[in-house]
C-alpha positions, 0 to 999 in steps of 0.5 A: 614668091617664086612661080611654079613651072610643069616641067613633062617630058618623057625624057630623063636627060632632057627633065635633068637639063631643063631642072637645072636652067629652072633651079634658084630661079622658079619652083618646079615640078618634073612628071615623065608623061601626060597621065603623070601631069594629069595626076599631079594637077587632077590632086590640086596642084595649079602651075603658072606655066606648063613646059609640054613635050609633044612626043611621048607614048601613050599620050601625047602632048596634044591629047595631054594639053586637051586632058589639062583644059578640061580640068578647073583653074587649068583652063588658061594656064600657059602651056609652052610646047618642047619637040625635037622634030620641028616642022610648019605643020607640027608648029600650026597643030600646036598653036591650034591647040591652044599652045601659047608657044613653041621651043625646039630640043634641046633646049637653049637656056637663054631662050628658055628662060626668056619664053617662060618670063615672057609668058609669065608676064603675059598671063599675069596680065591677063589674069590683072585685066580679067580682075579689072572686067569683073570688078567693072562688072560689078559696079555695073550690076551695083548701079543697076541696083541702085538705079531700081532702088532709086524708083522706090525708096521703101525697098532699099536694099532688096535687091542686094539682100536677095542675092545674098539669100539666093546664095545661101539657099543654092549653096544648101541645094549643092550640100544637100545635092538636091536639083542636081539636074538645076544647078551646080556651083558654076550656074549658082554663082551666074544666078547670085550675079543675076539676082539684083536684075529681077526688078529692073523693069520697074524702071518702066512703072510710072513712080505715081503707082510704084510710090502710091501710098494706098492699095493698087486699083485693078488698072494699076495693078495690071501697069505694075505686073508689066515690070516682068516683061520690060525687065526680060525684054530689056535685059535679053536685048543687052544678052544680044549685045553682050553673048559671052554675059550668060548671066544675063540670060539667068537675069532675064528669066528671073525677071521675068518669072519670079512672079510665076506661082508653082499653081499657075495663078501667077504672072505674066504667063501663068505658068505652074510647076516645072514649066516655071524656070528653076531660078525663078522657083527660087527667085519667088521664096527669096523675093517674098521672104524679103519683101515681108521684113521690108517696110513699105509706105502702107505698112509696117515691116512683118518680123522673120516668125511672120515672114516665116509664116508667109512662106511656109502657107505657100508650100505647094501653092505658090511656091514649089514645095521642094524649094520651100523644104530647103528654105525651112531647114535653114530658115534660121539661118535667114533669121540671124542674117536679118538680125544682123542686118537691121544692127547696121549701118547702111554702107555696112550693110551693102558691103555684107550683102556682096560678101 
């Protein structure tokens, strides 16, 4: 399939010439000023490549090179600069801007279609190597789960399964626009990947209390609530390491405050109402609703009807109230993916809970 190019210049002999270095070669689309390339990528439109003149009325190319970063998906997008004033000081400006190149009028053809393969190239490197980081990333964040999971063998799946409510549950927040001072798809998507961290800190709990099979004494009670603080500390430690992470701020408050109970009987700081972060807010519904469906070593797993129960006596206690409200017009919604979960096979079960 062909690439296509964002040809903007003022210029009509110049749009003519460039269209026919382009034809047969590349897709292409001609615009005669930056509000005209604004438009066209503001409807939807995503070019590989952006061919920018610099002079141009009204808006010119760097104010139009500004305008298209702020839009989604034209953030990193190649943006090749055209002028037919040509100094050091202009050329600077334009790299500074984030300009990946820049090619003096009128154009020569050889070098045009040189620069533009060029950076094509390099964009679809970067674009492969950005795939590669992610991809990386998410192993890591399966091998933290795996590595909590492997502290307690009762609880397998958790992790991955909150994510997946977390996600279900955000995703109605943003169709019902609820929170909007909370979360947006962007933040959603840093919680969801933050999600399976929330008991990462159990790793620092002796497996004799985690793995006892009878109730906790108040001592070891008082052992495991420090999972909250180790899981935070650690994670904010690694968010030191890695700045550009910012999921990992998300992870550690989640870790942190997903024991925090909206009356302020929870743990490890007893915080109430708002003070408790909006991830955690979420995080403590998703996390007790999965918990009741899980099988432990002193009990048998609840049903969904028992589950659902659970959440909605702890509306306005230990729970946020406006959470929970989300939670109940789509409790269903939990029901039939708890369904299917229990009618799979584990290596199924882990791929549906990452989809």
């Amino acid at each position: 399939m062909k690439k296509e190019i964002l040809v903007v210049d003022d210029n009509l002999s110049s749009l003519k010439q460039i269209s026919q270095f382009l034809t047969g070669r590349y897709e292409f689309s001609l615009m005669r000023s930056g509000e005209d390339a604004i438009r066209h990528c503001l409807m939807g439109e995503r070019p590989e490549l952006v061919l920018l003149d610099v002079d141009m009325p009204h808006m010119n190319g760097f104010e139009t090179l500004s305008r298209l970063r702020s839009i989604t998906g034209m953030e990193h997008v190649p943006v090749l600069f055209l002028s037919a004033f040509v100094d050091s000081q202009t050329e600077i400006m334009a790299l500074e801007s984030g300009a990946r190149d820049f090619i003096t009028k009128p154009v020569d053809e050889a070098i045009l279609l040189h620069r533009i393969e060029l950076h094509l190239q390099l964009g679809q490197f970067e674009n492969d190597l950005e795939k590669t980081r992610k991809d990386l990333e998410n192993n890591i964040v399966l091998s933290f789960a795996d590595l909590v999971e492997s502290k307690d063998s009762n609880t397998g799946g958790h992790v991955l399964r909150t994510s997946h409510y977390l996600d279900l549950m955000g995703k109605a927040i943003l169709n019902q626009k609820l929170f909007a001072d909370d979360v947006d798809s962007e933040s959603l998507e840093l919680m969801v990947k933050a999600t399976p961290f929330h008991d990462i800190g159990k790793i620092g709990i002796s497996d004799v209390i985690l793995l006892k099979p009878g109730p906790l004494t108040p001592e070891e009670y008082e052992e495991v609530k420090k999972h909250t603080i180790l899981g935070a500390n650690f994670l904010r430690n690694v968010h030191r390491r890695l700045p550009g992470e910012s999921y990992l701020e998300y992870a550690a408050q989640m870790a942190e405050g997903h024991h925090e109970r909206w009356d302020g009987q929870g743990y490890p700081y007893g915080l109430s109402r708002f003070e408790i972060p909006f991830c955690c807010r979420l995080m403590a519904v998703v996390n007790v609703y999965d918990a009741c469906l899980t099988p432990r070593i002193y009990r048998e797993p609840l049903g969904h009807q028992e589950a659902h129960s659970v959440i909605m006596a702890g509306r306005g206690s230990q729970f946020d109230p406006a959470v929970v409200d989300v939670y109940e017009s789509m409790s269903g919604i939990f029901q039939a993916f708890n369904v299917v979960q229990t009618r799979l096979p584990l290596a199924t079960k882990r791929l549906f809970a990452h989809s």
